[in-house]
C-alpha positions in Angstrom: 107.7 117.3 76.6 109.2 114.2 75.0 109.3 110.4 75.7 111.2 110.9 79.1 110.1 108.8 81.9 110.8 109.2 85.7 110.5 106.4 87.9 108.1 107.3 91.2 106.2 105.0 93.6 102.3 104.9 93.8 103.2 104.8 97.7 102.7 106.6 101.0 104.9 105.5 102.5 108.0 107.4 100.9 108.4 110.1 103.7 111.3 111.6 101.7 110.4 115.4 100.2 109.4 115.0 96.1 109.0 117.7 93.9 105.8 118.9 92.5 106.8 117.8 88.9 107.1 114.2 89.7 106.1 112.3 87.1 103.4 110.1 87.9 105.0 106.8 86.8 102.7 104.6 87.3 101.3 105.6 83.7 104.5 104.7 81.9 101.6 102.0 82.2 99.7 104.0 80.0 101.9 102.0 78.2 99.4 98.8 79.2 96.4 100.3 80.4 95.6 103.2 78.0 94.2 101.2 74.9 92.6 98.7 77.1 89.8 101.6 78.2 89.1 101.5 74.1 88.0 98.2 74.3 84.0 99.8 74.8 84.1 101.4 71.4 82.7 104.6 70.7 81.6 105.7 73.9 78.7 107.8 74.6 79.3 110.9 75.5 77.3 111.6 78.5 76.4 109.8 82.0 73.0 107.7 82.0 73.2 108.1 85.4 70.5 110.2 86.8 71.5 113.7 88.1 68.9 114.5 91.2 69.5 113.8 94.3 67.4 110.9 94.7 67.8 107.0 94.3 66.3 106.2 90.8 65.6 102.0 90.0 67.6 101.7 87.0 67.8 98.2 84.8 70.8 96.5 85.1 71.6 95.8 81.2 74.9 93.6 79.9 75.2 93.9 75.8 77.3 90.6 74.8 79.2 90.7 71.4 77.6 89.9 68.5 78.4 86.3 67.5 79.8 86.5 63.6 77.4 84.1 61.3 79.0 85.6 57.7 81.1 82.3 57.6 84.2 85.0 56.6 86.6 85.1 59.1 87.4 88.6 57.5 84.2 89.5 59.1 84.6 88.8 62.6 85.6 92.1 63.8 82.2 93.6 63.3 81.2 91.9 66.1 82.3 95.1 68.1 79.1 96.6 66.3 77.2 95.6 69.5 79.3 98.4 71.1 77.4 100.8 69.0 74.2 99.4 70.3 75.2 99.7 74.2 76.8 103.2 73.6 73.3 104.6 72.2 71.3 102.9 75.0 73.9 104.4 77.9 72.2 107.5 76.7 68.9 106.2 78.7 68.8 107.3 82.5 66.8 104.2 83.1 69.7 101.7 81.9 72.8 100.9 83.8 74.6 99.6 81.2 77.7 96.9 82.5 81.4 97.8 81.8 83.0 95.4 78.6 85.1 94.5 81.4 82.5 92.8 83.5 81.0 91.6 79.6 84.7 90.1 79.5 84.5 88.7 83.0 81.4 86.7 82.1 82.4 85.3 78.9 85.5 83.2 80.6 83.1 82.3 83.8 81.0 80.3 81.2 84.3 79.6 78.5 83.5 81.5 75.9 85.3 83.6 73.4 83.6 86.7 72.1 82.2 86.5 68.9 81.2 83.0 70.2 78.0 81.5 69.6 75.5 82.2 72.7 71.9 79.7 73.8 69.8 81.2 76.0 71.5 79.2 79.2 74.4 80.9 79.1 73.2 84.2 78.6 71.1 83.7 81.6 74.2 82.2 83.5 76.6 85.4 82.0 74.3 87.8 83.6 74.1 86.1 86.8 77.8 86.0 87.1 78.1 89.8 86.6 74.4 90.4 88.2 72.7 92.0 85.0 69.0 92.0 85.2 68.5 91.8 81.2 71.0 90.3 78.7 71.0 91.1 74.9 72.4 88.8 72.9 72.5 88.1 69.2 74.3 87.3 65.5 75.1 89.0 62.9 75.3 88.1 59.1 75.5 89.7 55.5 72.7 89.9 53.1 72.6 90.8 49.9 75.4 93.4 50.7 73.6 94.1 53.3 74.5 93.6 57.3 71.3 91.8 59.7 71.3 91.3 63.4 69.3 89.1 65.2 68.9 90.1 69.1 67.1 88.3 72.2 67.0 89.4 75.1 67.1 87.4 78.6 65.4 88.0 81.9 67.9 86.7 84.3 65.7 86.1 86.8 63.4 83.9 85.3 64.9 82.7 82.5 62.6 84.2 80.2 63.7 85.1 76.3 61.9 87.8 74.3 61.3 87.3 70.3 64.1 87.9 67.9 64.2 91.6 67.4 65.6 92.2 63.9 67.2 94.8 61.8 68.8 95.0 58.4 70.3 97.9 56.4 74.3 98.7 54.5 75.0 101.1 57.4 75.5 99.7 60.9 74.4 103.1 62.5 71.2 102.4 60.6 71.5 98.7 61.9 71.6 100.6 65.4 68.4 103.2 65.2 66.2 100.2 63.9 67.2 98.1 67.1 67.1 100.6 69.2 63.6 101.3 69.8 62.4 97.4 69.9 65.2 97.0 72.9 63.5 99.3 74.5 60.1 98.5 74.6 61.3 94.8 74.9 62.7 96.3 78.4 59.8 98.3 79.3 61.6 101.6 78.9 60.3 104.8 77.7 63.2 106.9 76.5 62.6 110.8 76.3 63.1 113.2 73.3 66.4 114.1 74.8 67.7 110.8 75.2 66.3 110.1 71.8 68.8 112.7 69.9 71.6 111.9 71.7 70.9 107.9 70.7 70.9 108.5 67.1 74.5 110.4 67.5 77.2 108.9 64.7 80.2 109.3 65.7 81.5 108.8 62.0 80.0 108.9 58.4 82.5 106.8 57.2 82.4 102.8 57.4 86.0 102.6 56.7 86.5 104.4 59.8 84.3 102.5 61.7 85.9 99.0 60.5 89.5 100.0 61.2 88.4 101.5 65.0 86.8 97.9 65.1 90.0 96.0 64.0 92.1 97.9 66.2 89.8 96.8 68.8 90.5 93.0 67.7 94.1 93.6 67.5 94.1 94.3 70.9 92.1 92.0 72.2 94.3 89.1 70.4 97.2 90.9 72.0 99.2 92.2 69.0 101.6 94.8 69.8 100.6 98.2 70.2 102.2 99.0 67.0 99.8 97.4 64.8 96.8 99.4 66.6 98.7 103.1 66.1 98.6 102.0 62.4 94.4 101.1 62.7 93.5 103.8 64.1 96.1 106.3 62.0 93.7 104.4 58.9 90.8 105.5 60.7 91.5 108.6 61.0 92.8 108.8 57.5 88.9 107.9 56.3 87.6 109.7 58.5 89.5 113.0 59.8 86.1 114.3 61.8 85.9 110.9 63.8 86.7 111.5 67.4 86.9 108.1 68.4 89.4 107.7 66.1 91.8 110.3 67.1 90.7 109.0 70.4 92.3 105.7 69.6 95.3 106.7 68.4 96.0 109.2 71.6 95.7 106.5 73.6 98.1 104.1 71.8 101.1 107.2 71.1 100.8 107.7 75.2 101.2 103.8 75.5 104.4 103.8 73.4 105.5 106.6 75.4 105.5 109.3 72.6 103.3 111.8 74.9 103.3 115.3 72.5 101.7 113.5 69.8 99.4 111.7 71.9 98.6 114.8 73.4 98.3 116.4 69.9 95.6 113.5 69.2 93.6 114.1 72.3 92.9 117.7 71.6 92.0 116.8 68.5 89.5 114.6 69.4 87.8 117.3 72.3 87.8 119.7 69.4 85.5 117.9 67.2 83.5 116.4 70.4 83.9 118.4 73.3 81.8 116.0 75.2 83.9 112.9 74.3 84.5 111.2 77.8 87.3 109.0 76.6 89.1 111.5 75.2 89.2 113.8 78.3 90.7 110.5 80.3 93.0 109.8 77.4 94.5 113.4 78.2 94.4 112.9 81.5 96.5 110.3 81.4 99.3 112.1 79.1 99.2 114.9 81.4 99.6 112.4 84.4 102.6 110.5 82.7 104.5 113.9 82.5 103.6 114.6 86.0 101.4 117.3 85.5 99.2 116.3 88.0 96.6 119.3 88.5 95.8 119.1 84.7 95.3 115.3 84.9 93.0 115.8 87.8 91.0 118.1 86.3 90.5 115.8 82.8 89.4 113.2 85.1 87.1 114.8 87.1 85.5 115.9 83.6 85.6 112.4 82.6 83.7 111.0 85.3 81.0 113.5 85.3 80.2 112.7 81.4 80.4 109.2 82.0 79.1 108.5 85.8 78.9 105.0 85.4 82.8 104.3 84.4 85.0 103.0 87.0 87.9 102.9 85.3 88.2 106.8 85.3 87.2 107.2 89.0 90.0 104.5 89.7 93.0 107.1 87.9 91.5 109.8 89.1 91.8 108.3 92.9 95.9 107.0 91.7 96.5 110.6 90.6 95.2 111.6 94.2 97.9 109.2 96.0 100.7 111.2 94.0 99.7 113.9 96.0 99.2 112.2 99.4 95.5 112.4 99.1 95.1 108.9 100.0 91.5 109.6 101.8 90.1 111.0 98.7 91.7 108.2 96.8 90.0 105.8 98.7 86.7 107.2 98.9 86.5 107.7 94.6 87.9 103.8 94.7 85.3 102.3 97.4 83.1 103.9 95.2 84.7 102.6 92.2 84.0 99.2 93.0 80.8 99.2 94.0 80.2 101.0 90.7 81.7 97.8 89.0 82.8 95.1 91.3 84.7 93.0 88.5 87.1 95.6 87.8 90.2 94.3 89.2 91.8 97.6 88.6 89.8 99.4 91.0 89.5 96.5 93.6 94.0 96.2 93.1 93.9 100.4 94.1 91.5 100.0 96.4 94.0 97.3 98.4 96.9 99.4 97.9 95.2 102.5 99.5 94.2 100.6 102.2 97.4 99.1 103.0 99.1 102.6 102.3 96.7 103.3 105.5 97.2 100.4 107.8 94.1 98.9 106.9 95.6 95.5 106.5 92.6 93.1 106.5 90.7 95.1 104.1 93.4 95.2 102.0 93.8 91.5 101.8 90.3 91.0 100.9 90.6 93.6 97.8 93.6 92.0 96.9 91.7 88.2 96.6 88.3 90.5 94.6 91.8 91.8 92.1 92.9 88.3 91.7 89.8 86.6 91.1 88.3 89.4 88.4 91.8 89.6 87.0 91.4 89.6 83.5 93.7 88.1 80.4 96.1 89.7 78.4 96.7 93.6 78.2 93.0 94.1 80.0 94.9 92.9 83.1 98.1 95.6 82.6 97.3 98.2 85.8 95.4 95.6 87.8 98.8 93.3 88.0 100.4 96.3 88.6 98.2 97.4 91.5 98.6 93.9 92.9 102.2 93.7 92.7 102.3 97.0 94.4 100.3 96.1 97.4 102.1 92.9 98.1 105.2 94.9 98.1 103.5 97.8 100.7 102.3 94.8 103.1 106.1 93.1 103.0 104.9 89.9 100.8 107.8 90.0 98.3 107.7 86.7 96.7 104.2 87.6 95.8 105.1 90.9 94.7 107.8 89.6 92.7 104.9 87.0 90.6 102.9 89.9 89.7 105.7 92.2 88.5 107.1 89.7 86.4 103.7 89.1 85.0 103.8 92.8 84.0 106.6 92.7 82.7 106.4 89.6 80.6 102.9 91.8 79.2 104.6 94.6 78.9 107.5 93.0 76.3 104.8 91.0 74.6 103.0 94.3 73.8 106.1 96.1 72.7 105.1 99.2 74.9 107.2 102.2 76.3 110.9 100.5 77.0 110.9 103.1 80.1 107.4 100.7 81.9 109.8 97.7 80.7 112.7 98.8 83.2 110.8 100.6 85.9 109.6 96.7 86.6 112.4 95.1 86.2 114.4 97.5 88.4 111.5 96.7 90.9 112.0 93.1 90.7 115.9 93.4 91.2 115.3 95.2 94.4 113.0 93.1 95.9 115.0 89.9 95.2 118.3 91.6 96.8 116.1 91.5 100.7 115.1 87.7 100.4 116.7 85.7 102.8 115.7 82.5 104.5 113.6 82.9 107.7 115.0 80.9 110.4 112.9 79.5 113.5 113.7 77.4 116.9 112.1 74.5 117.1 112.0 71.1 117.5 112.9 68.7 114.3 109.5 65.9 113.6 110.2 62.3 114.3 111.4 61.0 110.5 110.1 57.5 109.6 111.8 55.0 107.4 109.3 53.5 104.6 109.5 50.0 107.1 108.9 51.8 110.5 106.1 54.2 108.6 104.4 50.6 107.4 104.9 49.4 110.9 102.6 52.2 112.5 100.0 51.9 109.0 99.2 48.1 110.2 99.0 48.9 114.1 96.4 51.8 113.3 94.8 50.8 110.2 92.6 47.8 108.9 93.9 46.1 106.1 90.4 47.7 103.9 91.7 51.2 105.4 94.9 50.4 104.5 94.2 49.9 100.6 92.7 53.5 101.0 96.4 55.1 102.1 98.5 57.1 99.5 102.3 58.0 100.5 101.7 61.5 99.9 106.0 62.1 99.8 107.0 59.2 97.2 108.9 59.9 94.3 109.7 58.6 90.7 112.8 58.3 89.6 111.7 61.5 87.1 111.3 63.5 90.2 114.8 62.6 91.9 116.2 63.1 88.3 114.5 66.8 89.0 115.7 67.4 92.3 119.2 66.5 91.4 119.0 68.8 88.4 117.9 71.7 90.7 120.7 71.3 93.2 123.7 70.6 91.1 126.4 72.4 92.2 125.1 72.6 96.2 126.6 71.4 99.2 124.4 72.4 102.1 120.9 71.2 103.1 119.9 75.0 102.9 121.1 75.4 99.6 119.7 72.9 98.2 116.3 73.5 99.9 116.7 77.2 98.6 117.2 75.9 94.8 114.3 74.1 95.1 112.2 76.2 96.2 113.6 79.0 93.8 112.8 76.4 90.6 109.1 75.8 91.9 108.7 79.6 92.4 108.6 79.9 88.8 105.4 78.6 88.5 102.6 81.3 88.2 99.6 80.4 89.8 96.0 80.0 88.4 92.7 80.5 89.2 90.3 76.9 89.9 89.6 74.5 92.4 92.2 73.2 94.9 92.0 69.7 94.8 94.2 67.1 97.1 97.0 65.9 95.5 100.1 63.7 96.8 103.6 64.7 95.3 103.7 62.6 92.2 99.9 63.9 91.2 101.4 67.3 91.7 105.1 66.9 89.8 102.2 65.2 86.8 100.5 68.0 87.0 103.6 70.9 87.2 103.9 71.7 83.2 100.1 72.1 82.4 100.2 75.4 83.6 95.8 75.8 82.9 95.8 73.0 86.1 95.1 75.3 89.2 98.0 73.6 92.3 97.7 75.5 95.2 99.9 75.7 98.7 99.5 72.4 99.4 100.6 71.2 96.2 104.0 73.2 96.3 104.8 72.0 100.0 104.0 68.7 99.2 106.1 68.4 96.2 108.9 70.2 97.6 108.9 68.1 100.8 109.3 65.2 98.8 112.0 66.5 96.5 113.7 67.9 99.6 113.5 64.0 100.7 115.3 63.0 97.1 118.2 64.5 97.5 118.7 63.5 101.4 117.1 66.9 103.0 115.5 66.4 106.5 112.4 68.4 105.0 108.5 68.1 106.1 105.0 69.2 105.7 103.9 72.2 108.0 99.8 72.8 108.4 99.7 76.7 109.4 97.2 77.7 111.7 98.2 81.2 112.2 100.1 83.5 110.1 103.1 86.1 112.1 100.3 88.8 112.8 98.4 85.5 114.5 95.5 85.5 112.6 93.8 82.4 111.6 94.8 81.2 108.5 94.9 77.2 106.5 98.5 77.0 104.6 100.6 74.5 104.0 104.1 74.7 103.5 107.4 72.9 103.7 110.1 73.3 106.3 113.4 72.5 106.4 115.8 71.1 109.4 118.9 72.4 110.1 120.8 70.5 112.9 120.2 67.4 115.1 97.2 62.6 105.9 96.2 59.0 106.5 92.6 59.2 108.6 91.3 59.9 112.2 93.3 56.9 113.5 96.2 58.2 112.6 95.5 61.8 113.9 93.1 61.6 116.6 92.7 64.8 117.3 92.4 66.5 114.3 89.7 68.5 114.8 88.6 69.2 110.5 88.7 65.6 110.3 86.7 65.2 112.5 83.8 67.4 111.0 84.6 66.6 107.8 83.5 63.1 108.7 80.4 64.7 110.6 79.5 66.6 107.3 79.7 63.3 105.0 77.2 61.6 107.8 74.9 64.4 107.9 74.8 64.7 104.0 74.0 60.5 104.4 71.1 61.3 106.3 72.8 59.5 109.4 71.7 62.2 111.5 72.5 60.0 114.8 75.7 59.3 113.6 76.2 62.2 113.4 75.2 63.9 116.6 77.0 61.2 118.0 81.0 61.7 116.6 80.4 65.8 116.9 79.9 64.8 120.4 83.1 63.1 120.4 85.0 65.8 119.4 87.4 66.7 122.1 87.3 70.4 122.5 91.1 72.0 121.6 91.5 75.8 122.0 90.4 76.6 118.3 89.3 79.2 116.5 88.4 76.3 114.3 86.5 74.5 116.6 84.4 77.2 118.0 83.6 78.4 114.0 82.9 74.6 113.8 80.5 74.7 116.7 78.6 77.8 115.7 78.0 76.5 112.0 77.0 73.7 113.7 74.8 74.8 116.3 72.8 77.3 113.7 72.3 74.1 111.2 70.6 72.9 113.9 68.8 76.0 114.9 67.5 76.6 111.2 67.2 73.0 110.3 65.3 71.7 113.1 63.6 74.4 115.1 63.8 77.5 112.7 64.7 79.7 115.0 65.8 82.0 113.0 67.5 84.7 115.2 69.5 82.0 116.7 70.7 80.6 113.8 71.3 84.3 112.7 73.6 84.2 116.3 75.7 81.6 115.6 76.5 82.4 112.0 77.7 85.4 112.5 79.6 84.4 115.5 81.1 81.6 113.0 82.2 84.1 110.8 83.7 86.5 113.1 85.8 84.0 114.3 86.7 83.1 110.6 85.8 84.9 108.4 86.4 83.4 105.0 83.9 80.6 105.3 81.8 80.3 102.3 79.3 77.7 103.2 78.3 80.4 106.2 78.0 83.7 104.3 75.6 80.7 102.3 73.5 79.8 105.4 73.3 83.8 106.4 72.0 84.3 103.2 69.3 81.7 103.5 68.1 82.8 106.9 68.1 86.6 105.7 66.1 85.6 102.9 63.5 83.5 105.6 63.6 86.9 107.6 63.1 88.4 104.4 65.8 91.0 104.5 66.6 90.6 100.8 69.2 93.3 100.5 70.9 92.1 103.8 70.5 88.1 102.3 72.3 89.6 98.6 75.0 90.8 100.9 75.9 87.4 102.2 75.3 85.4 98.8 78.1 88.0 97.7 80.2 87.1 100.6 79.8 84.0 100.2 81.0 83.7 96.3 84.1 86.1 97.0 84.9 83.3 99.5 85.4 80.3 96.4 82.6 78.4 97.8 81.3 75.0 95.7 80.2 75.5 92.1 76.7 74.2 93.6 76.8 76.3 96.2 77.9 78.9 93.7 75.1 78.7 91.0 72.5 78.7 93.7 73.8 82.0 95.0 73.8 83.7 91.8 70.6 82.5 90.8 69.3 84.0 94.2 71.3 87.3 93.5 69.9 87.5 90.6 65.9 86.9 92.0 66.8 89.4 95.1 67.8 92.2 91.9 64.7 91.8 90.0 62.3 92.7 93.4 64.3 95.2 95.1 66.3 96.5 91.9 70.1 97.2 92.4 71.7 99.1 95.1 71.4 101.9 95.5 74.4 104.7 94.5 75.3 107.9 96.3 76.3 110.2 93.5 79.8 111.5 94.9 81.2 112.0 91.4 83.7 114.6 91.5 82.9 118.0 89.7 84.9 119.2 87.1 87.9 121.7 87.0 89.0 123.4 84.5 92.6 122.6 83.4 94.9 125.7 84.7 
């Protein structure tokens, strides 16, 4: 074995014949992914997850980092202490301990670092954004050489906050025994003498190699490259040569730079001192899966998720090692229950959409792909679920997408310094997908093009001089926007070529996550280089309609109803001709106009008003009418008459006809909860936040998530763990 890579495609679609020694190349992004499954340190080595047959109502637990009050910045890395803390309560059947990835996913909901300082609201809002029934939070400090935490811990639910639960002492394992026990009573859980041995486990006896495991973990959360971690954990294991964790470490980082027989060598290492050692089994999976031994690999997952039940992460590589052999139905039944396991890992959710595109399960597909994107994390945390996206757009035949989130890997691959062999497999990706685009040509009709005179003309025949001072030419341009227009098409002649440079220098952008907001093309060209500033479709069509217009292209704004495979979609986009949003007076029969002006009269309390332009509504064949008119119609049912069961009837009628309406999966939640059908009414709040509703709207559906968890408890699990194999 050496550092060899081949490159294969985590695809079923490939009908052509491959050898059983393919390598499984993916996992040249071990390159990425590897050393991000360290950032939980010192894993426990055994599942809390209970082992009979039967539902058990487990407590939902998040452990935040500790926030560092030493006032030494030298310090701040023993804020990955708190990973000692959850790693010793895992060991308790009673706890569900959350993933550091869904930790992670909380901290940026509420804009926080870790090691940040945390108040009691946002630990109550973090667990409601990652549904943890109990938060533990706290600080850490040095005393008289001596470390002390203070911990509280939060009912989400109510809000409540326990007293501060303290322990002080030189060794942080120490730190950990004295906290463990008032944790526990503070959560009402009785651990048993079993559970009690396998909590005071130390994985080390030396603090040296304890604080260079936890400043590898902060190199790699700051993104440094992965050479600077191989050199922490080679000091860890240099203090401490019995620390599994350690050699742990290190495996994983070798295997990322591609330098798989020592990585290996570190692996075994690390099983011999602690057989049990979940991580490391997964670690070795993972070098055996990059050199496309594929049986072995399964068989050091399938040991990994039975010592650690709860981890998502290993029953998502386990599935990927699965597709390599075409077993794309037991690859999507470990990854369905991957994510239900942990729903913000955007690893599993990105697998989950490529096994479901791999099997013509389109829709679905789409929807994990928006769960990957909105749970996609930053830096090298976000390495295999980038690469899962990019790999899904390619399967459904969206290559412009697929070409974004390649890139994005790539760019994270170079910044890391990992295996050069990830580095091309990308790039040779990218350069294949780029060779099939071509322009998509349509017959049609070319929209009547106004001159700025004949376009006032129609603005003072339609519109009242007040009205008029509330119009904004959404196409005008500065003169810094024809001076970019004209940079972007130097050196064309045709309208198609320059449209096609255009759009190629607006591609560039990377999109990000927030609320759309209207924009006209100058608001959007202002907002272009502040790349934290979220511009969606509309944005891009808008702006490139306009610079289109600069440089003497008949181009337009296009509202798309339907996408090629006719579903009912809302895009914008700009369209070019080749050849020969002012107000209802200007577009009478614009039908979400219409309602949006029946929505501002209902939310005025001008109910009559109301009922009277929804009435004049003149009824187009629409899916987003007759959406309009259910939503409507079960307002009306709940608000007025509560009649539930109708207004149960025309919600879900609403959303079978679209079925991406936030504000809906809201009102179904509501009348659930009226029915009291809590676990059905969790369901829709769900929905309805995968479904980027209002931060209002938002915050009250979490809040009621999190009331619905603390009576009924969390759902329940089947436990469809795989068994182990041993290795052949």
């Amino acid at each position: 074995m050496n550092e060899r890579a081949r490159e294969s495609s985590w695809s079923g679609t490939n009908n052509c014949a491959q050898p059983r020694t393919k390598r499984f190349t993916v996992q040249a992004l071990a390159a990425l992914v590897l050393v991000a499954t360290l950032s939980s340190p010192l894993h426990s080595q055994e599942s809390a997850a209970s082992e009979s047959g039967t539902h058990v109502r487990r407590l939902s637990v998040a452990v935040l980092w500790f926030e560092d009050r030493t006032a030494d910045p030298a310090s701040a890395h023993w804020r990955y202490a708190a990973g000692l803390l959850k790693s010793s309560l895992k060991e308790v059947k009673a706890l569900r301990l959350l993933s550091e990835g869904a930790v992670r996913y909380a901290y940026r909901q509420v804009g926080l670092r870790a090691g940040g300082p945390i108040d009691p609201n946002r630990a109550r809002l973090m667990g409601e954004h990652i549904e943890a029934q109990r938060v533990i939070w706290g600080c850490y400090s040095r005393q008289d050489d001596q470390w002390h935490v203070d911990l509280h811990v939060t009912n989400v639910a109510t809000g409540a906050v326990s007293p501060v639960l303290s322990a002080t002492a030189k060794d942080w394992f120490d730190v950990r025994d004295r906290l463990n026990e008032q944790v526990l009573a503070e959560l009402g859980v009785t651990s048993s003498a079993g559970e009690n041995e396998k909590m005071s486990h130390r994985q080390t006896r030396s603090m040296g190699a304890l604080e260079w495991c936890f400043k590898a973990y902060m190199a790699q959360e700051q993104g440094k490259p992965t050479s600077q971690l191989e050199e922490c954990f080679r000091k860890a294991v240099a203090a401490d040569p019995n620390c599994a964790n350690a050699y742990t470490g290190l495996a994983a980082t070798l295997a990322t730079r591609g330098k798989f027989d020592p990585g290996e060598d570190a692996a075994q290492k690390a099983l011999q001192l602690e057989p049990d050692e979940a991580e490391a089994h997964a670690v070795l999976g993972w070098v055996f899966a990059a050199q496309g031994q594929l049986d072995r690999a399964k068989a050091e997952f399938r040991q990994a998720c039975q010592l650690d039940r709860d981890n998502a992460g290993h029953l998502s590589i386990l599935a990927r090692v699965y597709t390599q052999q075409n077993g794309w139905d037991e690859a999507t039944a470990f990854l369905e229950i991957a994510v239900s396991l942990d729903r913000t890992d955007a690893m599993a959710h990105s697998n989950l959409a490529k096994a479901y595109a791999v099997r013509k399960r389109r829709e679905e597909s789409l929807r994990e792909l928006e769960e990957a994107r909105h749970y996609l994390s930053e830096g090298m945390y976000a390495a295999d679920a980038l690469w899962g996206i990019a790999e899904t757009y390619e399967t459904l035949g969206k290559r412009s997408e697929a070409i974004e989130y390649y890139e994005r890997t790539s760019a994270l691959a170079k910044k890391l310094a990992v295996n050069p062999n990830t580095i091309r497999l990308v790039e040779r990706r990218v350069q294949r997908i780029q060779s099939t685009l071509t322009p998509t040509f349509i017959n049609a009709s070319m929209p009547q093009r106004y001159t700025e005179e004949a376009l006032h003309a129609v603005l003072r025949d339609r519109l009242t001089e007040a009205e008029r001072q509330l119009v904004a030419h959404p196409f005008l341009c500065t003169d810094a926007m024809k001076q970019w227009a004209q940079e972007l098409t130097r050196g064309t002649t045709t309208d198609l070529d320059k449209a096609k440079a255009i759009f190629d220098g607006m591609a560039v952008r990377l999109g990000t996550p927030g609320q759309p907001k209207s924009r006209t093309a100058r608001e959007a060209f202002d907002a272009w280089k502040n790349t934290d500033i979220c511009l969606v479709c509309m944005d891009h069509a808008v702006l490139f309609t306009a610079l289109a217009r600069a440089v003497d292209v008949d181009a337009f704004f296009v509202n798309v109803t339907r996408d090629p495979d006719g579903n009912v979609i809302n895009h914008a986009c700009g369209v070019v001709s080749l050849g020969d949003r002012a107000g209802l007076k200007l577009w009478p029969d614009y039908v979400r106009g219409r309602l949006a002006l029946v929505a501002g009269l209902r939310r005025a309390g001008q109910w009559q008003e109301a009922r009277h332009a929804f009435a004049e509504i003149r009824q187009p064949q629409s899916e987003d009418y007759e959406a309009a008119i259910y939503w409507a119609l079960a307002g009306e049912s709940a608000g007025k008459e509560q009649d539930w069961e109708r207004a149960k009837e025309c919600l879900l009628k609403s959303i079978s006809i679209q079925s991406w309406q936030s504000h809906a999966y809201f009102a179904l939640g509501k009348v659930y909860g009226q029915e009291h059908r809590l676990a059905d009414a969790r369901t829709a709040f769900r929905d309805c936040l995968r479904n980027d509703p209002s931060p209002l709207t938002a915050g009250i559906a979490r809040a009621a998530i999190a009331q619905i968890n603390e009576e009924i408890g969390l759902d329940p699990l089947n436990d469809t763990t795989p068994s182990p194999e041993k290795s052949p």
